[in-house]
N, C-alpha and C positions, 0 to 999 in steps of 0.2 A: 612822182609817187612810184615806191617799186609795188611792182605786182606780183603779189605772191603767187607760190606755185600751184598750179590745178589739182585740186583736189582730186583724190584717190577713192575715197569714198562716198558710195550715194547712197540718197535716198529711196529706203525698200519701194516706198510707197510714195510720188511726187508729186501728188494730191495737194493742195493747198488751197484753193478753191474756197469761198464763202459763201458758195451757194451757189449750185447743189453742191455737196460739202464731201470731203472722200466718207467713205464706205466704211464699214467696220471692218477691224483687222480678219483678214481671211476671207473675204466676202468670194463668192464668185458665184455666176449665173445660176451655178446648180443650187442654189438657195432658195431660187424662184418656182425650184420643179414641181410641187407641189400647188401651185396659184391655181384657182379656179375659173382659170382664162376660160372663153365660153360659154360659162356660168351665169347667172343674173345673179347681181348684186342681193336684188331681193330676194331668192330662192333662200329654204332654211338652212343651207349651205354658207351661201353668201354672206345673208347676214350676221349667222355666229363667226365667221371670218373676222368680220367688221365690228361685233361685240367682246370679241378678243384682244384685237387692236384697244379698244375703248378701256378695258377692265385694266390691262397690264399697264397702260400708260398712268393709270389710274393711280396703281400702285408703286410703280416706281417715281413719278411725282410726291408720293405720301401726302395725295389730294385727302381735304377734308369728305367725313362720307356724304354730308349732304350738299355735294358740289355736283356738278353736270358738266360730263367732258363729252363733246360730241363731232363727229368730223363732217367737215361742211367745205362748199365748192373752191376754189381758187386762193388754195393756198394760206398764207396766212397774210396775205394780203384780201382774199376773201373773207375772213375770218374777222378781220378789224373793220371790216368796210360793212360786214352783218351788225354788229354792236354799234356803229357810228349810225346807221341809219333806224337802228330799231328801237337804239334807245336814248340817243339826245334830242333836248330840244322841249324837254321838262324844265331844265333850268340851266343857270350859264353855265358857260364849259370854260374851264383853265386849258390851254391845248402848249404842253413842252416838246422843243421841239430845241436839237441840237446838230442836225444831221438830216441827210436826204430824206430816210424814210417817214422820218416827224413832221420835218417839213410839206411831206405828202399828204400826210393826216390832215394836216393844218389846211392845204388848199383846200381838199377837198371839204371841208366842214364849214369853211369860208366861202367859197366859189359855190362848191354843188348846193348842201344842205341851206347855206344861206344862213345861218344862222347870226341872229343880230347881238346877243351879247355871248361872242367868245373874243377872252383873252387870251392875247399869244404871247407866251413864257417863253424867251428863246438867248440861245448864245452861238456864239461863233465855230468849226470845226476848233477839238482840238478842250472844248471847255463846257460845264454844264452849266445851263441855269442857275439861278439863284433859287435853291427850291422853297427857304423861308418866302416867295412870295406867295405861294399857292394858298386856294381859298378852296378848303374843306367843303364850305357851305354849297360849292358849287358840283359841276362832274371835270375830273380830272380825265385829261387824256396824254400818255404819255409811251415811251418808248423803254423800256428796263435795260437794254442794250444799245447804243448805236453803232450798227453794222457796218455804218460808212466812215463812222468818226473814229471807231473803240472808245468810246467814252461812254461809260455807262454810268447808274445811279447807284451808288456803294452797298445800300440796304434799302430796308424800308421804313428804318424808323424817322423818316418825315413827313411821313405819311399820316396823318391823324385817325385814332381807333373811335373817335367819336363822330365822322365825317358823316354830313347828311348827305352829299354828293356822294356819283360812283366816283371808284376808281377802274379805269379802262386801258391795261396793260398791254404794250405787244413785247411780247418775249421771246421772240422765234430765235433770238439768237444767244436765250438764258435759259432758258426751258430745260430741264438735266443736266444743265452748267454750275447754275447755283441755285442756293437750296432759297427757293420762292417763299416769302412769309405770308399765307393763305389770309389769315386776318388782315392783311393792309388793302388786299387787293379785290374787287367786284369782278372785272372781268379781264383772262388771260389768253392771248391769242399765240400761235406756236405753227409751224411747220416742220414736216414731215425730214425736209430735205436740207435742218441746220445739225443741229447736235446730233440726234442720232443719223447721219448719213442715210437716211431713206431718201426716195425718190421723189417729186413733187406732187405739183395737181392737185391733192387735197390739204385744207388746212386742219386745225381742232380750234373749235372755239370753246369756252371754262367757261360756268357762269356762278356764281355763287347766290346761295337765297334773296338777297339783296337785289339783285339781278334781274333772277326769276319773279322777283314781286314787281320790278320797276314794269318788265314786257306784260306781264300779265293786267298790270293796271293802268298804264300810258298807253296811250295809241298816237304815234308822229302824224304831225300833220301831212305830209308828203307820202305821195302813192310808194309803196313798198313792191321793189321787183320779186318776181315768183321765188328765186333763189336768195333773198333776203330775210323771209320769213319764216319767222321763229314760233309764232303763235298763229290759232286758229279759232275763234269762235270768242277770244281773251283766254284762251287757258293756251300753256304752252307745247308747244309740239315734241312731246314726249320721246316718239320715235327716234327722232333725230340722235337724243343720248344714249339709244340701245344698237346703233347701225342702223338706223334705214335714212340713210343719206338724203340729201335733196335732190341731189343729179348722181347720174351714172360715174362712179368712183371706177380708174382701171382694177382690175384684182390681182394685177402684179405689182403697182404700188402698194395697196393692199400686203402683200405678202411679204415684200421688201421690208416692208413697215415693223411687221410684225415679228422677221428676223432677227431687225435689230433691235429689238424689247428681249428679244431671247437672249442673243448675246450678252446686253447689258444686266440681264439678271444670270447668267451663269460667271460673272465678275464679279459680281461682289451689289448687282443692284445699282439703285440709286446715287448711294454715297462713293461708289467705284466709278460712276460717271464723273461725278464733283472732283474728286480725285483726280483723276484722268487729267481733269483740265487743269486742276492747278499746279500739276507736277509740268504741263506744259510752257504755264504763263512764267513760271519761275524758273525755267532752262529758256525762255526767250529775253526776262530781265537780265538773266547775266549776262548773254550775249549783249544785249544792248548796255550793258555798263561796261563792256571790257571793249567796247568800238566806237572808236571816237567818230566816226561817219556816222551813225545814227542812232535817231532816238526816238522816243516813242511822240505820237503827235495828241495824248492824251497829255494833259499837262501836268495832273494830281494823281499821284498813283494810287489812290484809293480811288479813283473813278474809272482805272483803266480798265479796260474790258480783257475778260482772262481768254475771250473765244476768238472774237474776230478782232488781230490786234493788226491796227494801224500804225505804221513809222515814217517817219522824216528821215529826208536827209540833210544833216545839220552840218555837211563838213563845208568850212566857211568858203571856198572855193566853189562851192554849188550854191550858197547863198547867195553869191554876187553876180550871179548869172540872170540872165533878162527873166522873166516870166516865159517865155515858149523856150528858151534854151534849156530851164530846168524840166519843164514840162518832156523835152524832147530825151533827157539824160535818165527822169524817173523810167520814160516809158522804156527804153533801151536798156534800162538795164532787167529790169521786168522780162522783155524780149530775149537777155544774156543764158538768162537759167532756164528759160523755156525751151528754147535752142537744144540746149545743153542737157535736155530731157529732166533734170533736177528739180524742176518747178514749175508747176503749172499754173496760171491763172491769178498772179500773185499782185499784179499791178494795182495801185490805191483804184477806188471809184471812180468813176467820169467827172465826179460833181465835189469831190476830198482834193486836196491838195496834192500835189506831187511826192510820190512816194510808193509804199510798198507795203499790203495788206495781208496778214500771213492767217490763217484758220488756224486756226489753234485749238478744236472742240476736241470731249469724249472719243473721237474715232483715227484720229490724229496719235501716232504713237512717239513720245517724247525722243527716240532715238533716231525716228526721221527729221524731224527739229535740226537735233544737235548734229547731224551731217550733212543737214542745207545751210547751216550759216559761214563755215569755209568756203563755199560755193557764193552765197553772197559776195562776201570779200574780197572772194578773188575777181565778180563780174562786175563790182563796183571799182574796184584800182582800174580795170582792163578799158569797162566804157572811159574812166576819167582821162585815161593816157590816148585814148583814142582823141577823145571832144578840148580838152586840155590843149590851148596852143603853146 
């Protein structure tokens, strides 16, 4: 294999990263100078800080009004694990799961929660479910993105508008990516630190009416940790959706947060995010149609994910390689553009196939893309001629 020449050109920005995810164009510390470090979250300081965050997130989602967006402990993995415990266990759960973090879902709902009639909807990296199987009747829990797979769920019209079950969404990795259908969905979990490049630690959990009436009128049979609790007395904890947190929020994630709502509304908003991404996902399909080394490990491109996009390497010479040799050749080359300062962080998941994960969100600018994939190219000929006997 000849090895092309080294590229000449980098990337402004070699961020690629799925999490925590680069930063908005221009970012830098002096963003932060203003944070109420010091401060108590709860001070009337603080928490219009926090009902700032809340309102603009609000608006650039184009959440319906009588929805409750509110930011709650650990992430958005805190954020699904508040909804999984507060509010199943009414009736059975369909739980999909195509990828590590579903699969997460899934034990924990099995193993912790114990629940005795959940069914597990699931498929292989690489492929979704069968979603014609899912049962309305029941509570849906499912993943809108998979961040470990790129395979995600096209829309939402499979979703039934006449569902008596919730629907229990995590979106951390759709959330200002694509335009979220509000009527399919009961409850939307997101973090800080995917699309819009913020910082982590806090998640937001969305609840819609639906929602609000299940907490208010189910009580789980299982003790509810102090930081899990949504409701107080059966009515629900109001506070929460105006900033006053459950736990001590930092106020420079905080403020980080709330840069990047500013940013993305002096762009153009909402639709300038959506934008953003799909001017990405379509300067990474070309490249993956014009290289016969790889391909995406989504298998339908209507399911591919436009943010965190997952790729193979399909060139038959690495197919016929043992299992840890490929393994050894994905991580190396991952290792190649790190080196090489071009790319950071880019290696598939621990638990995804061998291969190569590239971020692709709203913060990510299409021109650092298009001058990491000659860098590709040249560290995938280079490892081959090295490992190649």
């Amino acid at each position: 294999m000849n090895i092309p020449a080294r590229p000449d050109r980098r990337p402004a920005s070699p961020n690629f990263s799925s999490g925590p995810c680069a930063k908005r164009p221009g970012w830098s510390a002096a963003a932060l100078n203003d944070a109420l470090v010091g401060r108590s979250h709860r001070s009337k300081a603080g928490k219009a800080r926090l009902f700032e965050v809340i309102e603009r997130s609000r608006e650039m989602l184009d959440m319906p009004d009588d929805w409750r967006l509110g930011i709650v402990p650990a992430s958005d993995t805190g954020a699904v694990e508040m909804a999984l415990w507060s509010l199943l266990g009414q009736r059975g759960v369909d739980m999909l799961a195509w990828e590590s973090f579903g699969a997460g879902w899934v034990s924990d709902v099995v193993k912790q929660l114990k629940l005795d009639d959940a069914r597990i909807i699931e498929a292989d990296y690489g492929e979704l479910p069968d979603l014609g199987q899912v049962d309305f009747s029941r509570d849906v829990v499912f993943t809108w993105n998979g961040t470990t797979s790129g395979v995600c769920v096209p829309d939402g019209e499979w979703i039934d508008d006449g569902r008596a079950g919730l629907t229990i969404c995590d979106a951390t990795s759709a959330a200002f990516a694509v335009a979220l259908p509000w009527h399919k969905l009961d409850v939307v979990t997101y973090s800080w630190q995917k699309v819009m490049g913020g910082e982590a630690q806090h998640g937001v959990l969305i609840l819609s009416p639906r929602a609000v009436e299940r907490l208010q009128t189910y009580t789980p049979p299982w003790p509810l940790p102090k930081v899990f609790r949504l409701t107080k007395g059966g009515k629900l904890i109001e506070g929460i959706f105006r900033g006053e947190t459950i736990n001590t929020p930092s106020m420079l994630a905080v403020e980080d947060a709330l840069d990047g709502l500013k940013w993305a509304q002096s762009i153009g908003g909402g639709q300038a995010l959506i934008d953003r991404v799909g001017d990405n996902a379509r300067a990474i399909a070309a490249w993956v149609e014009a290289t016969p080394w790889v391909g995406f490990l989504a298998r339908d491109a209507e399911t591919r994910s436009p943010t965190s996009v997952c790729l193979e390497i399909v060139d038959p010479w690495f197919i016929g390689l043992d299992d840890e040799r490929r393994g050894g050749v994905a991580k190396r080359l991952a290792a190649s553009v790190e080196e090489e300062g071009v790319a950071f962080d880019v290696a598939a998941y621990r638990d995804a196939p061998p291969g190569l994960r590239l971020w692709a969100g709203a913060t990510v600018e299409t021109a650092d893309l298009e001058a990491l994939f000659p860098w590709l190219d040249w560290a995938y000929a280079a490892v081959k001629a090295e490992t190649a006997p």
